[in-house]
PDB file as gemmi writes it, atoms N, CA and C in Angstrom:
CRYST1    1.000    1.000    1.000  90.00  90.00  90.00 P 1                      
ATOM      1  N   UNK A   1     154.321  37.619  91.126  1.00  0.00           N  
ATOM      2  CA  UNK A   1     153.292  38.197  90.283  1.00  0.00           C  
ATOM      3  C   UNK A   1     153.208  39.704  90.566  1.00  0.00           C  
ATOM      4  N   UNK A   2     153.497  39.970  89.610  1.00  0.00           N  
ATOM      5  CA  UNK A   2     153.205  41.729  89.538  1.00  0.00           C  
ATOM      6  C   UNK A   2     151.698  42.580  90.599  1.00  0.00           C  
ATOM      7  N   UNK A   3     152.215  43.647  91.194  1.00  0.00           N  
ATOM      8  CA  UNK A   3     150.491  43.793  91.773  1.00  0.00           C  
ATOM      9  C   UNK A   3     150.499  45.010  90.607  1.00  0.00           C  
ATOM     10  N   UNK A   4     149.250  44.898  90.658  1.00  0.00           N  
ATOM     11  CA  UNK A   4     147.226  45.863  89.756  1.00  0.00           C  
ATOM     12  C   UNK A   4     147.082  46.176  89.989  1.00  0.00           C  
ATOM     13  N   UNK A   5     146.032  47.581  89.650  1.00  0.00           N  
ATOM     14  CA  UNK A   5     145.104  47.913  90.557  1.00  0.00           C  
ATOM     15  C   UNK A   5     143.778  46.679  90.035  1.00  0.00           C  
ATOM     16  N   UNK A   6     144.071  45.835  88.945  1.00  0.00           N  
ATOM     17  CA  UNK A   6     143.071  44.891  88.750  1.00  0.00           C  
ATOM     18  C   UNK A   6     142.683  43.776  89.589  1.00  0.00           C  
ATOM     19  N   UNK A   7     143.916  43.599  90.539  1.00  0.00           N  
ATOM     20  CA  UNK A   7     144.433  42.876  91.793  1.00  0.00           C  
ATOM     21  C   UNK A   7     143.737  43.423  93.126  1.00  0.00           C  
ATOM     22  N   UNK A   8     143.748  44.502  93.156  1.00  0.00           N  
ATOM     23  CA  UNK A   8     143.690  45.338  94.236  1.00  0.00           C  
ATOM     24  C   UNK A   8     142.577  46.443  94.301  1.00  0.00           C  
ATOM     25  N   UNK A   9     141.136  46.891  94.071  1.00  0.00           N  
ATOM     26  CA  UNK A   9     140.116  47.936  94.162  1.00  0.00           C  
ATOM     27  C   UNK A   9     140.451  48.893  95.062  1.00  0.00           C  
ATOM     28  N   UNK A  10     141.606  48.061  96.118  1.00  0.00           N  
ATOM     29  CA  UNK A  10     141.459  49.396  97.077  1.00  0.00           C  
ATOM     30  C   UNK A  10     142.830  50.343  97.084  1.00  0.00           C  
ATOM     31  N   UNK A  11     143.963  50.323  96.028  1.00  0.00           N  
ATOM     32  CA  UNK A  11     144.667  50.784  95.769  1.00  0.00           C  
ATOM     33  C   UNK A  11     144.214  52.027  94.905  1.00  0.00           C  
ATOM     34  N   UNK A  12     143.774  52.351  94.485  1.00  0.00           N  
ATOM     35  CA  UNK A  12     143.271  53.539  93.787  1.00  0.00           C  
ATOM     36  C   UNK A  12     142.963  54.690  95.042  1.00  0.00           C  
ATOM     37  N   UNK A  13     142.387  54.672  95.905  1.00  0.00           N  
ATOM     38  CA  UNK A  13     141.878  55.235  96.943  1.00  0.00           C  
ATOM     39  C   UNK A  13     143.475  55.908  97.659  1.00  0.00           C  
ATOM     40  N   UNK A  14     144.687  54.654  97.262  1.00  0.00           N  
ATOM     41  CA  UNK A  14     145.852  55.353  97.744  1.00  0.00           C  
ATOM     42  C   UNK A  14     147.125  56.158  97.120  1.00  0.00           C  
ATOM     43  N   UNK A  15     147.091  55.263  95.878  1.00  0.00           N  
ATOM     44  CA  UNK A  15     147.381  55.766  94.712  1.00  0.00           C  
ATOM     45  C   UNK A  15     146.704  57.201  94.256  1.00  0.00           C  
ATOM     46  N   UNK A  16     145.257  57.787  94.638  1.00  0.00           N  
ATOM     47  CA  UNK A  16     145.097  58.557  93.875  1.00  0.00           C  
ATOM     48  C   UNK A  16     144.246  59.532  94.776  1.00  0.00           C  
ATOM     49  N   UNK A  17     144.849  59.881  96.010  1.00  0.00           N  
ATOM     50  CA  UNK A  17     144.399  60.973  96.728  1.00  0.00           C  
ATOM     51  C   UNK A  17     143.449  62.079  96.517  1.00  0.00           C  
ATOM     52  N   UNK A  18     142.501  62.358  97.134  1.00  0.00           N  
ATOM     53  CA  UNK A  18     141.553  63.587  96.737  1.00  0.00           C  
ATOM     54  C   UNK A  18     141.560  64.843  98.202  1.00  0.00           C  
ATOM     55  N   UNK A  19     141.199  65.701  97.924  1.00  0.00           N  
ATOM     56  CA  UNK A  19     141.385  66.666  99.175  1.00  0.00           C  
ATOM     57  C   UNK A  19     140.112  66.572  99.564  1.00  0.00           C  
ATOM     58  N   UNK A  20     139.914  66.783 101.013  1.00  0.00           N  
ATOM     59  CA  UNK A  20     139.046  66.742 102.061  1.00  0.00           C  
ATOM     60  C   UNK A  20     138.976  68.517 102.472  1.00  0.00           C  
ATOM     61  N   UNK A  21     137.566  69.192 102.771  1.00  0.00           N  
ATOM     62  CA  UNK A  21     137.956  69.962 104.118  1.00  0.00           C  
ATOM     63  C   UNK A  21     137.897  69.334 105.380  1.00  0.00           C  
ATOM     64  N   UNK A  22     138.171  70.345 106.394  1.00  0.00           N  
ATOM     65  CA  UNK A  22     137.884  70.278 107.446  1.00  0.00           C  
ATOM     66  C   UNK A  22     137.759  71.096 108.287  1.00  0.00           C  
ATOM     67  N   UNK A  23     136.765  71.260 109.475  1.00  0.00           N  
ATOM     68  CA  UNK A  23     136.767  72.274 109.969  1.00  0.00           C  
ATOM     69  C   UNK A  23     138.048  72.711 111.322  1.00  0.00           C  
ATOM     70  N   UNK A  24     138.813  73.430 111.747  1.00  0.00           N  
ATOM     71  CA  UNK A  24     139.436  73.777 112.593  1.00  0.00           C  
ATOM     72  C   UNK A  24     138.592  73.890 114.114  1.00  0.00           C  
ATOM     73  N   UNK A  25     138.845  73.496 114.997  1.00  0.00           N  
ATOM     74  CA  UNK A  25     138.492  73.292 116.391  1.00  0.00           C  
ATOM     75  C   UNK A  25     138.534  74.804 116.917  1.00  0.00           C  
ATOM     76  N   UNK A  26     139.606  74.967 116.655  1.00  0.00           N  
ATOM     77  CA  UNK A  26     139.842  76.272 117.142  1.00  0.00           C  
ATOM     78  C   UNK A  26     139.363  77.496 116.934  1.00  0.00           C  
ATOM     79  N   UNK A  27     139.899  77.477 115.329  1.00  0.00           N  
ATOM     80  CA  UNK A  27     139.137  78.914 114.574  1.00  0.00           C  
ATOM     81  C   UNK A  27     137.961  78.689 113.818  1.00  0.00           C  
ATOM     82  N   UNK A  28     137.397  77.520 113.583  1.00  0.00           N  
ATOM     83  CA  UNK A  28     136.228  77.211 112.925  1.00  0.00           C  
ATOM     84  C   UNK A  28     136.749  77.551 111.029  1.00  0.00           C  
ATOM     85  N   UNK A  29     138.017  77.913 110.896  1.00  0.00           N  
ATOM     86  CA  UNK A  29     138.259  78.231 109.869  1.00  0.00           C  
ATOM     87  C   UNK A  29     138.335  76.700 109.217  1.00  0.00           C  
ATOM     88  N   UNK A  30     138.201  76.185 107.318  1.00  0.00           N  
ATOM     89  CA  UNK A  30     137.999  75.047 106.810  1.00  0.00           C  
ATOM     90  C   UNK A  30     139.663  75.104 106.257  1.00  0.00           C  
ATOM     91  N   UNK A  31     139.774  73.731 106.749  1.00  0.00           N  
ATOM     92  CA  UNK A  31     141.199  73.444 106.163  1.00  0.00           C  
ATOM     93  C   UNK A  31     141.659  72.520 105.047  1.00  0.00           C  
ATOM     94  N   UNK A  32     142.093  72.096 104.320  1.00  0.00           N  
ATOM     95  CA  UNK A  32     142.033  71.386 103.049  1.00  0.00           C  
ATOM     96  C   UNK A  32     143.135  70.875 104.092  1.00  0.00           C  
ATOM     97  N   UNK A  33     142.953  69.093 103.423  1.00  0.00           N  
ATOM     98  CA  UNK A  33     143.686  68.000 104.209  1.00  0.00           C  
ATOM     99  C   UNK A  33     143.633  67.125 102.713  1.00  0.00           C  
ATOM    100  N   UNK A  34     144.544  66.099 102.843  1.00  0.00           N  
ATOM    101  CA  UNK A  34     144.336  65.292 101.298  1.00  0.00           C  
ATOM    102  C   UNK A  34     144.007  63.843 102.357  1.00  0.00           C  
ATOM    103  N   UNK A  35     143.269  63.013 101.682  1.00  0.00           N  
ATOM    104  CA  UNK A  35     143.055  61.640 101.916  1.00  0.00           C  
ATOM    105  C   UNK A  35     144.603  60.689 102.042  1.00  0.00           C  
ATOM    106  N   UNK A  36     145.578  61.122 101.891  1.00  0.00           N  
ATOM    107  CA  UNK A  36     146.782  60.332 102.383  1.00  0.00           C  
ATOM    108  C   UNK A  36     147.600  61.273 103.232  1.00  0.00           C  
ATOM    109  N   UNK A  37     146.495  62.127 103.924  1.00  0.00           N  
ATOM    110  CA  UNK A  37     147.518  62.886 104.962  1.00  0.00           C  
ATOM    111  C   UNK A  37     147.165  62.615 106.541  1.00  0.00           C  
ATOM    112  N   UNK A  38     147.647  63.027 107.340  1.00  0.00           N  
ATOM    113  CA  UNK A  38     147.226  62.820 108.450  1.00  0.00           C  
ATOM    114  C   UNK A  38     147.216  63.855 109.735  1.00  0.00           C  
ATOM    115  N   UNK A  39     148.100  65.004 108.846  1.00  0.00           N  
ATOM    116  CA  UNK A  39     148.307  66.794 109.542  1.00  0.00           C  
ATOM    117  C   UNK A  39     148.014  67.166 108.508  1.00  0.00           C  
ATOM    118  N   UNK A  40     147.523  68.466 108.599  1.00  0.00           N  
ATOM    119  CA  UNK A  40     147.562  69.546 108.302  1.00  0.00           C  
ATOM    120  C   UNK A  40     147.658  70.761 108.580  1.00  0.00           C  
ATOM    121  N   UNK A  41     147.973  72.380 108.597  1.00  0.00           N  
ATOM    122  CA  UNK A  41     148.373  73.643 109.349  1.00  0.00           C  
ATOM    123  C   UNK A  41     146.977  74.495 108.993  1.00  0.00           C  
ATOM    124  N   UNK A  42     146.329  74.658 109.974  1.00  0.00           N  
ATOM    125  CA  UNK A  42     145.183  75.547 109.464  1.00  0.00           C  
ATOM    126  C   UNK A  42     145.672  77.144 109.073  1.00  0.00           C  
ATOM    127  N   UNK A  43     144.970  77.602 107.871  1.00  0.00           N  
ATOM    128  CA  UNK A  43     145.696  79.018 107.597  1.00  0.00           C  
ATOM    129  C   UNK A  43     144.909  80.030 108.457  1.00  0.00           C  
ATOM    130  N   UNK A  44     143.957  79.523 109.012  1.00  0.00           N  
ATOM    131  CA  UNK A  44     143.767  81.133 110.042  1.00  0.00           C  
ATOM    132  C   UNK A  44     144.101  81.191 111.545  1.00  0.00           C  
ATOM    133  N   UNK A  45     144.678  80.260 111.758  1.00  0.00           N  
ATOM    134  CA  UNK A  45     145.252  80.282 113.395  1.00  0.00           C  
ATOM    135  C   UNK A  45     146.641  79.441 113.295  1.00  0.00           C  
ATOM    136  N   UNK A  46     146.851  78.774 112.114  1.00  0.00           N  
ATOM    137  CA  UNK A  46     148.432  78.295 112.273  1.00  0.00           C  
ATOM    138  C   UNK A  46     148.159  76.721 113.159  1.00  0.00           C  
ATOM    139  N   UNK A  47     147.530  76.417 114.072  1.00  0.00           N  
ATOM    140  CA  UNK A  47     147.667  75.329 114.403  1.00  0.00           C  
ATOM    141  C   UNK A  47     147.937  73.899 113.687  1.00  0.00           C  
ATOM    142  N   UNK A  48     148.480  73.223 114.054  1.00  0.00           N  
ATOM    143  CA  UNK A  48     148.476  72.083 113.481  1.00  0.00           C  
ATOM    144  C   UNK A  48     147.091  71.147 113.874  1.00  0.00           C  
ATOM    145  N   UNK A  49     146.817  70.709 112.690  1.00  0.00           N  
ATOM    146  CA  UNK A  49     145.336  69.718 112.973  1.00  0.00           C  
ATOM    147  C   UNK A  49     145.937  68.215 112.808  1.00  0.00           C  
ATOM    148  N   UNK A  50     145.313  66.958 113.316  1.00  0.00           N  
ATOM    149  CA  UNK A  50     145.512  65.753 113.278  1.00  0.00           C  
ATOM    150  C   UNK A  50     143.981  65.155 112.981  1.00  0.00           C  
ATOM    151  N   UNK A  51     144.411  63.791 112.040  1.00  0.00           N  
ATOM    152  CA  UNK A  51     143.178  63.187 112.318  1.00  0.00           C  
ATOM    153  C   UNK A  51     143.757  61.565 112.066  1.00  0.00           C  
ATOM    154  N   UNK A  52     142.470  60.422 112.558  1.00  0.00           N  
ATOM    155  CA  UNK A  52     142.976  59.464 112.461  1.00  0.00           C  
ATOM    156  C   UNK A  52     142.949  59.217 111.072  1.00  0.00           C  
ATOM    157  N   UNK A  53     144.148  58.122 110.041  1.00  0.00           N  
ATOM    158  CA  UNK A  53     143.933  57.579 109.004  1.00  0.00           C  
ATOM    159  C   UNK A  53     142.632  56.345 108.599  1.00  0.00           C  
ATOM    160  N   UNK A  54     141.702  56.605 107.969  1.00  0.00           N  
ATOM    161  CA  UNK A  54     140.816  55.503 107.437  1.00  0.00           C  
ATOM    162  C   UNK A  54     141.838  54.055 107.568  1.00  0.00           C  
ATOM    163  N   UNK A  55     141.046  53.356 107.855  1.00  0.00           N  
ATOM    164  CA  UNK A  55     142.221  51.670 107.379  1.00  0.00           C  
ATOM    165  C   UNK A  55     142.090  51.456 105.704  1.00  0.00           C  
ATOM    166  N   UNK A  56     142.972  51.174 105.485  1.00  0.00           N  
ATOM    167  CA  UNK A  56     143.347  50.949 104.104  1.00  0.00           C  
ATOM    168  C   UNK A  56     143.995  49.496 103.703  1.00  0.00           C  
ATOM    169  N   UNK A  57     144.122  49.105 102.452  1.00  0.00           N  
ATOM    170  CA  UNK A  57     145.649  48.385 102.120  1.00  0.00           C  
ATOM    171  C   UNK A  57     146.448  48.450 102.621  1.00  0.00           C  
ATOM    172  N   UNK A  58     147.194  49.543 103.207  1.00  0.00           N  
ATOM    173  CA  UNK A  58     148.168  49.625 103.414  1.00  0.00           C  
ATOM    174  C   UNK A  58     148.474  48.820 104.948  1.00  0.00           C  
ATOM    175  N   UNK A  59     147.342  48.417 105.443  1.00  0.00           N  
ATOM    176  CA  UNK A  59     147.595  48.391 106.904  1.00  0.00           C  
ATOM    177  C   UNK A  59     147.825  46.866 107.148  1.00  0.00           C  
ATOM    178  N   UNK A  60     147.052  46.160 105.792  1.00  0.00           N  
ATOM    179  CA  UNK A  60     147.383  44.504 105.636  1.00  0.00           C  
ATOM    180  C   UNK A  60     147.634  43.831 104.614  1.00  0.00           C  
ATOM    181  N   UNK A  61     148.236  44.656 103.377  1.00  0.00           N  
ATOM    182  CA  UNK A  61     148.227  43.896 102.575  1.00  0.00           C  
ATOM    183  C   UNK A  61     150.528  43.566 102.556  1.00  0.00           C  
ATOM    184  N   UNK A  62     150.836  42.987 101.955  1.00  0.00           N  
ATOM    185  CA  UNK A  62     151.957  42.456 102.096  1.00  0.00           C  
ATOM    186  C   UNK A  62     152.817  43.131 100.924  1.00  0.00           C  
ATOM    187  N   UNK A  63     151.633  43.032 100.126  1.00  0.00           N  
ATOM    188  CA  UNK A  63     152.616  44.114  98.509  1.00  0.00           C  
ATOM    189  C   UNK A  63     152.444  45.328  98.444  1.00  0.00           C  
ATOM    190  N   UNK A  64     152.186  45.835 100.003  1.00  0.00           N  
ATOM    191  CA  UNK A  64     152.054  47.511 100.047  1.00  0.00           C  
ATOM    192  C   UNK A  64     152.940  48.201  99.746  1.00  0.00           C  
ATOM    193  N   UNK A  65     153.847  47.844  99.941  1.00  0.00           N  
ATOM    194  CA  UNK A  65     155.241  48.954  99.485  1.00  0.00           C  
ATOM    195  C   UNK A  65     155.174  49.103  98.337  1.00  0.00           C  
ATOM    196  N   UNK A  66     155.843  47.602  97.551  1.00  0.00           N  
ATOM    197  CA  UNK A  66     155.887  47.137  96.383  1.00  0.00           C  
ATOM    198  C   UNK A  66     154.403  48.013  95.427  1.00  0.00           C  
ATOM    199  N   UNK A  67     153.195  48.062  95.411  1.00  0.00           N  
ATOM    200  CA  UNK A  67     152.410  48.770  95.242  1.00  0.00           C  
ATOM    201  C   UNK A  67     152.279  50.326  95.068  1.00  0.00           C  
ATOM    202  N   UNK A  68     152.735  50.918  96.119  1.00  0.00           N  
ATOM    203  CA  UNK A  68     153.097  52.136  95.618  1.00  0.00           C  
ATOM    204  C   UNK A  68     154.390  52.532  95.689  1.00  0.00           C  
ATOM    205  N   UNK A  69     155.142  52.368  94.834  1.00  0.00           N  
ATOM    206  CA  UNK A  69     156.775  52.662  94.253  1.00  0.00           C  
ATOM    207  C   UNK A  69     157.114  53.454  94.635  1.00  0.00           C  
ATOM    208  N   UNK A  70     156.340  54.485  94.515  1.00  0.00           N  
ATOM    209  CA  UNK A  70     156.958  55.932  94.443  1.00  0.00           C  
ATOM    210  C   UNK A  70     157.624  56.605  96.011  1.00  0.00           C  
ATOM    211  N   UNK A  71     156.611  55.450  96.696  1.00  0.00           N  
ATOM    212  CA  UNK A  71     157.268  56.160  98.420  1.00  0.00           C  
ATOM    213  C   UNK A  71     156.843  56.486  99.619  1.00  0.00           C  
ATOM    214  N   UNK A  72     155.060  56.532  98.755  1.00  0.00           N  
ATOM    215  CA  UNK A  72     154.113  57.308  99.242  1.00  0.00           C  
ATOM    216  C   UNK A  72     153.980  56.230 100.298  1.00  0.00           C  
ATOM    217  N   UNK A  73     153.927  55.252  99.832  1.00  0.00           N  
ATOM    218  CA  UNK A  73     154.026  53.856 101.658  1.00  0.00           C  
ATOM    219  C   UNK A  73     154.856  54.609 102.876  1.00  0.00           C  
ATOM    220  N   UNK A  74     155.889  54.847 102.863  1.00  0.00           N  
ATOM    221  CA  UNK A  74     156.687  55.235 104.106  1.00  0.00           C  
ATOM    222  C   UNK A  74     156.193  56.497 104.399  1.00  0.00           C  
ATOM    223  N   UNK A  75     155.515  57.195 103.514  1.00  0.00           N  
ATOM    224  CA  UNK A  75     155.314  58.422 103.793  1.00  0.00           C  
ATOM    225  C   UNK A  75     153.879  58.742 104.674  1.00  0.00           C  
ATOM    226  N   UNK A  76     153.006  57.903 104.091  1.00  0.00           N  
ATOM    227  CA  UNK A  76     151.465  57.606 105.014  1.00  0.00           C  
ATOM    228  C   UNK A  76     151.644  56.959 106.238  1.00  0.00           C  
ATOM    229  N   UNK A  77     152.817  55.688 106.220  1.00  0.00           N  
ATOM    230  CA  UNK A  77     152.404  55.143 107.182  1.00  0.00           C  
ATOM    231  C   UNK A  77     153.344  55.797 108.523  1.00  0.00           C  
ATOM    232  N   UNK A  78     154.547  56.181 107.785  1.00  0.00           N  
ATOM    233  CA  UNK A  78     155.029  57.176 108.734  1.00  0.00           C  
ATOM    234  C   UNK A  78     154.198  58.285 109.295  1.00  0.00           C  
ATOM    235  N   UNK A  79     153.579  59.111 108.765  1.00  0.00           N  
ATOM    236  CA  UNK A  79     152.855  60.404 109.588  1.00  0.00           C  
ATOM    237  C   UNK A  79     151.609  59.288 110.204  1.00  0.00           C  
ATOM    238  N   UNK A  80     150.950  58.240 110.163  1.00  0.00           N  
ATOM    239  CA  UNK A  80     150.314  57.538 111.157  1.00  0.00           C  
ATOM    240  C   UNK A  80     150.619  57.033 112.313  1.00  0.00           C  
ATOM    241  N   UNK A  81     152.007  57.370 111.908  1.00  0.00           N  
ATOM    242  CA  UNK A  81     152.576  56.244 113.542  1.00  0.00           C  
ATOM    243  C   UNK A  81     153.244  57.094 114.275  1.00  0.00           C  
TER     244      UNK A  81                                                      
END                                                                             
C-alpha cells in the first residue's frame, strides 16, 4: 500500500521543513537552522552549532525511506547519527 500524508500527520512536519532561529552560545548572534537540520555555521563567529533532532517518523516508522523519495531520509538521519 502506497504511504500518504493521509496515512501519516506526521510526515508533513518532514516533508515540509520550516526555519528556526537560534541563538549562538558564543556570539549571542541568531542563526537560522531549518527543522530537518541538525548543524548549522553561525555567520558572526563561524562556529559550527549542533542541536538534538525532535523524534519524528522517521525514527519508527518502517515506510520512512519509502516516504520521503527524494533522499531527505539518509540525509536527516545521517547528520543525527
Amino acid at each position: 500500500m502506497p504511504v500518504s500524508d493521509e496515512q501519516c500527520p506526521g510526515s508533513k512536519l518532514v516533508k515540509e521543513p520550516k526555519p528556526e532561529e537560534i541563538t549562538c552560545p558564543w556570539c549571542r548572534a541568531q542563526v537560522e537552522i531549518w527543522t530537518d537540520e541538525t548543524k548549522a555555521t553561525c555567520r558572526g563567529c563561524g562556529r559550527m552549532l549542533a542541536r538534538e533532532m525532535a523524534q519524528s517518523c522517521l525514527d519508527w516508522c518502517a515506510k520512512a525511506d519509502e516516504c520521503l523519495k527524494s533522499g531527505n531520509y539518509r540525509k536527516i538521519k545521517g547528520d543525527a547519527g
